[in-house]
C-alpha positions in Angstrom: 1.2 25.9 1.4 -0.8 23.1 2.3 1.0 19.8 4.3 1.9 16.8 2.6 2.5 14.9 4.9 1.7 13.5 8.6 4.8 12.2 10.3 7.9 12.8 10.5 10.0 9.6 10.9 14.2 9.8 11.6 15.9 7.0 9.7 18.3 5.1 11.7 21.2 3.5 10.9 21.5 -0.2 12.1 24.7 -2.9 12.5 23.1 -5.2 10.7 21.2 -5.1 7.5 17.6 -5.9 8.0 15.9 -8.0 5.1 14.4 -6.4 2.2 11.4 -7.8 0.5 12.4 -10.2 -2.7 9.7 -8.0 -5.1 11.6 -4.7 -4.1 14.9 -6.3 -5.1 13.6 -6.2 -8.6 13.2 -2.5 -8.1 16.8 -2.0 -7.2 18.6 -3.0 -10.3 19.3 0.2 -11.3 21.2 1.1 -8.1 24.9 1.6 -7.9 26.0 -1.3 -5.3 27.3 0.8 -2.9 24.3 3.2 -2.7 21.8 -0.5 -2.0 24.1 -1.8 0.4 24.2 1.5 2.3 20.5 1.9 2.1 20.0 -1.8 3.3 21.6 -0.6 6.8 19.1 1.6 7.5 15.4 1.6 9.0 12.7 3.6 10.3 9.8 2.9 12.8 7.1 2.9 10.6 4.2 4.9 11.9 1.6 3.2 9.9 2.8 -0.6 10.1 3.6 -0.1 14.0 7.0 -1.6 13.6 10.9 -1.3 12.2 10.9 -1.2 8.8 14.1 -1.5 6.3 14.7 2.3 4.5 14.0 0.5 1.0 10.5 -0.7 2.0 9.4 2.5 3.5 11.2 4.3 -0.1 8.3 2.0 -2.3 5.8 2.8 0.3 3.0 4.8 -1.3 2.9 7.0 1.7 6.3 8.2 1.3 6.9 11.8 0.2 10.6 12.4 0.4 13.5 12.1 2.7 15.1 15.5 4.2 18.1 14.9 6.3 17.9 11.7 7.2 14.2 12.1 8.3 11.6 10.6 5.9 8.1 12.4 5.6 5.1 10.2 5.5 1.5 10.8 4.2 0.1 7.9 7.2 -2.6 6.9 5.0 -4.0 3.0 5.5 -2.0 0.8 3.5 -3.4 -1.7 1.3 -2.7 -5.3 2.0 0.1 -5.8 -0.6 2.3 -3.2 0.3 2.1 -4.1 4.1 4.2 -7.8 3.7 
């Protein structure tokens, strides 16, 4: 079996909730309340942007292949310039 992805990227768990991008918000109506404001205190170092990301923003990402116990696997393919605000 072939890899699907690149990196390997550990999602931490923050104090704080970082912002999320308004146009994802959109995305997340269909989330239970609890689940979103769970997932808004969470992050990872983003291997392709070169900084801390929130979990939500990496989730849309079109790199991102799934998330394994609590580690997110990436593709690290360039990203256009609308998904890198």
């Amino acid at each position: 079996m072939a890899e699907d992805h690149k990196y390997e990227v550990l999602v931490k768990r923050l104090d704080k909730p970082l912002k999320v991008p308004r146009e994802l918000s959109k995305k997340l109506s269909g989330l239970s309340s609890r689940l979103l404001s769970r997932m808004k205190r969470e992050a990872v170092d983003c291997p392709v942007m070169g900084k801390e990301v929130p979990f939500l923003q990496c989730y849309f990402c079109p790199n991102f292949v799934r998330r394994v116990m609590g580690v997110v696997h990436c593709r690290g393919l360039p990203l256009s310039e609308e998904h890198e605000a």
